[in-house]
N, CA, C and O of each residue as an XYZ file, in Angstrom:
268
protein
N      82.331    101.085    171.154
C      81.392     99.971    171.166
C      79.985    100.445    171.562
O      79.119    100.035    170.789
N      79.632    101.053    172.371
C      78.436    101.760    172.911
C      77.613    102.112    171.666
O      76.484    101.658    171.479
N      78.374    103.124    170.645
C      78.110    103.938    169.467
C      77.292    101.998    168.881
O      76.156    101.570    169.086
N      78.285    101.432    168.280
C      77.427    100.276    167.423
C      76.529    100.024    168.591
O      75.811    100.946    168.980
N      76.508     99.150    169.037
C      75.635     98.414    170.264
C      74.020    100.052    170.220
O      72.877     99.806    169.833
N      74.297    100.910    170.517
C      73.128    101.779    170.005
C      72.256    101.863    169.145
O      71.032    101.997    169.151
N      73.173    101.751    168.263
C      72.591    101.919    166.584
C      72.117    100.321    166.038
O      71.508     99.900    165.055
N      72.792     99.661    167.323
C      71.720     98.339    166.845
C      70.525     98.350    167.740
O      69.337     98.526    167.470
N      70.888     98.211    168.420
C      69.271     98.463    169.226
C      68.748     99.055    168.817
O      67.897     98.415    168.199
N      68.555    100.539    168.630
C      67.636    101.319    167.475
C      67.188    100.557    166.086
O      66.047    100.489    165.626
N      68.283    100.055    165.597
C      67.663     99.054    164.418
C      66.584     97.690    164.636
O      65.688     97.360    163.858
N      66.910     97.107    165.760
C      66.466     95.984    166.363
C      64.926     96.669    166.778
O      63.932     96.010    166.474
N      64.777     97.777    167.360
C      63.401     98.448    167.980
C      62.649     98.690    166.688
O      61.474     98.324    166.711
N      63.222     99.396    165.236
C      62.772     99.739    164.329
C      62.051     98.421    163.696
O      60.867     98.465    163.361
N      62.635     97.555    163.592
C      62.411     96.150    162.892
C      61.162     95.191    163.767
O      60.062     94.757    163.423
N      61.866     95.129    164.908
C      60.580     94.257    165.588
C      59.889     94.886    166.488
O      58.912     94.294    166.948
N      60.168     96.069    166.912
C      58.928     96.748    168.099
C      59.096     96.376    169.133
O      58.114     96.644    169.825
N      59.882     95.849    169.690
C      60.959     95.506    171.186
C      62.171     95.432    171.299
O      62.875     95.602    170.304
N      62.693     95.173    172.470
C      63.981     95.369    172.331
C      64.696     93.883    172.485
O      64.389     92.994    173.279
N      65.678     93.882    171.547
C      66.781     93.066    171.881
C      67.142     91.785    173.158
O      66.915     91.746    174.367
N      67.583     91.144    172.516
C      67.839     90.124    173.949
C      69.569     90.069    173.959
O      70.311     89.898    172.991
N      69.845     90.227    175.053
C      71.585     89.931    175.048
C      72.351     88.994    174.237
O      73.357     89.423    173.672
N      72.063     87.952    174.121
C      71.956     87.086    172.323
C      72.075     87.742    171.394
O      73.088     87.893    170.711
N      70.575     88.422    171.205
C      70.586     89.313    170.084
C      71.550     90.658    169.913
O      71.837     91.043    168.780
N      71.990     91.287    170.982
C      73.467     92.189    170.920
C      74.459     91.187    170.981
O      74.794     91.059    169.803
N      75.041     90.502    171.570
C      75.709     89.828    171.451
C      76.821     89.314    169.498
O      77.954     89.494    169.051
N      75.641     88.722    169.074
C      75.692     88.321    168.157
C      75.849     89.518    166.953
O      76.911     89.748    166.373
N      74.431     90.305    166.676
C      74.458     91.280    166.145
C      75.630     92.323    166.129
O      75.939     92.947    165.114
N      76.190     92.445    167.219
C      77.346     93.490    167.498
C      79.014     92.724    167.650
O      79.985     93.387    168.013
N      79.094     91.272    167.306
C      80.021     90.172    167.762
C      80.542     90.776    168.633
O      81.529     91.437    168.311
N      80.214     90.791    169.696
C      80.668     90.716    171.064
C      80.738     89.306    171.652
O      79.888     88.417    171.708
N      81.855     89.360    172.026
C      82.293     87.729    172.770
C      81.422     87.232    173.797
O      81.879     86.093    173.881
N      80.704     87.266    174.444
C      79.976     87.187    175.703
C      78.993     87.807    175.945
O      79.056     89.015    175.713
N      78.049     87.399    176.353
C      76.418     88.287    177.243
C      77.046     88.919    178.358
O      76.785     90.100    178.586
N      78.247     87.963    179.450
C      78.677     89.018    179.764
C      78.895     90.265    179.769
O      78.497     91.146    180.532
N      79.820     90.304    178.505
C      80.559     91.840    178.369
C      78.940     92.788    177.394
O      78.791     94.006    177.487
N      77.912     91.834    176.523
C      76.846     92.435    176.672
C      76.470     93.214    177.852
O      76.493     94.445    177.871
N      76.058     92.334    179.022
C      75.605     93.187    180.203
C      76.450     94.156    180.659
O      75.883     95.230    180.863
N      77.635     94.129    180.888
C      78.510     95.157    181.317
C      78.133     96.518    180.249
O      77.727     97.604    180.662
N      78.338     96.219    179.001
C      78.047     97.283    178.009
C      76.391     97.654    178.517
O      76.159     98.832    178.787
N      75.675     97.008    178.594
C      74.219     97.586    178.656
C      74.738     98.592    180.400
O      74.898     99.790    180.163
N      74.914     98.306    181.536
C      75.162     98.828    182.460
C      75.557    100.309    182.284
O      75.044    101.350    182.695
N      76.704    100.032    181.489
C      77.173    101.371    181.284
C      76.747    102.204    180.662
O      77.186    103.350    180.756
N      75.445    101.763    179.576
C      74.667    102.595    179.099
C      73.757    103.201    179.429
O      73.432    104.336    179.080
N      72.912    102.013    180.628
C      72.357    102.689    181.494
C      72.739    103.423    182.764
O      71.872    103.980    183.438
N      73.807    103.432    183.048
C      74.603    104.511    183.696
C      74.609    106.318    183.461
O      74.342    107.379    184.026
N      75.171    105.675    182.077
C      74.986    107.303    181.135
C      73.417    107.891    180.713
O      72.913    108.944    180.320
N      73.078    106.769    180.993
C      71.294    107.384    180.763
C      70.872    107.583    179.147
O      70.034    108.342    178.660
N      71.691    106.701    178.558
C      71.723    106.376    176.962
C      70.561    105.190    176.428
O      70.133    104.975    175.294
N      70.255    104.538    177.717
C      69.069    103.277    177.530
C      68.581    103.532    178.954
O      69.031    104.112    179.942
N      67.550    102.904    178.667
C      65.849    102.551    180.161
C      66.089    101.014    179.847
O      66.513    100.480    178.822
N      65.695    100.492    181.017
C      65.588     99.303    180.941
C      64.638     98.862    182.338
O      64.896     99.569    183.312
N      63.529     97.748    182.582
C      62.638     97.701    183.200
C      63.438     96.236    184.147
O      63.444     95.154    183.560
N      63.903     96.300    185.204
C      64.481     95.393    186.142
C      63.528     94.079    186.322
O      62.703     94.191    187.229
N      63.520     93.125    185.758
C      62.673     91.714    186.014
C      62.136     91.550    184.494
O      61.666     90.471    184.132
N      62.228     92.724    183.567
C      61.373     92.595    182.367
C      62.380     92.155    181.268
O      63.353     92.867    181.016
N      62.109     90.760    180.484
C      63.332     90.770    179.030
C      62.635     91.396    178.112
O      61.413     91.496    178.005
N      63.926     92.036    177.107
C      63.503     92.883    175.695
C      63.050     93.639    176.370
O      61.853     93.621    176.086
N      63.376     95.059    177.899
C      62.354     96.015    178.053
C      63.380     96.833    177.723
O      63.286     97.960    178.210
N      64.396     96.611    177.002
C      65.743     98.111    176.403
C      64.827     98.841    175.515
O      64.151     98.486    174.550
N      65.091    100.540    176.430
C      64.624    101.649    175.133
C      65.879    102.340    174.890
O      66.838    102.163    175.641
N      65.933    103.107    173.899
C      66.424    103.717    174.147
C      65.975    105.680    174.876
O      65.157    106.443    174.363
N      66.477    105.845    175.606
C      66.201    107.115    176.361
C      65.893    108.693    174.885
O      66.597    109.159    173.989
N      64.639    108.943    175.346
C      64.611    109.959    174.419
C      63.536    109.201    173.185
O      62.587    109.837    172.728
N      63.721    108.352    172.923
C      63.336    108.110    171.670
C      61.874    106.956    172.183
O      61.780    106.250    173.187
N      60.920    107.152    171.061
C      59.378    106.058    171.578
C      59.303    105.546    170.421
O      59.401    106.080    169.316
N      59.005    103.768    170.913
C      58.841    102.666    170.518
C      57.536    101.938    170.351
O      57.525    100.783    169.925
């Protein structure tokens, strides 16, 4: 799941020039819940696979790559 959920966000950054809203993974990736969205984003930013700015929405990058 990480692998899709990536490759959408990268698509989502390519297309509009920000990032994603948990909705927007959610949906995009049919994932049942923003929940299990956030859990998945956690763990990505765990692995250091996404940045994300604490208080900021749409601040998902992905790590490595400029937006």
């Amino acid at each position: 799941m990480h692998d899709i959920i990536l490759d959408f966000i990268r698509r989502y950054l390519d297309e509009w020039g920000y990032g994603p809203s948990h909705r927007d993974i959610q949906f995009g990736c049919g994932i049942s819940s923003t929940s299990m969205v956030a859990k998945y984003l956690d763990e990505l930013e765990a692995s250091e696979d996404i940045t994300r700015t604490p208080g900021v929405a749409r601040s998902i990058r992905i790590k490595g790559e400029q937006t």
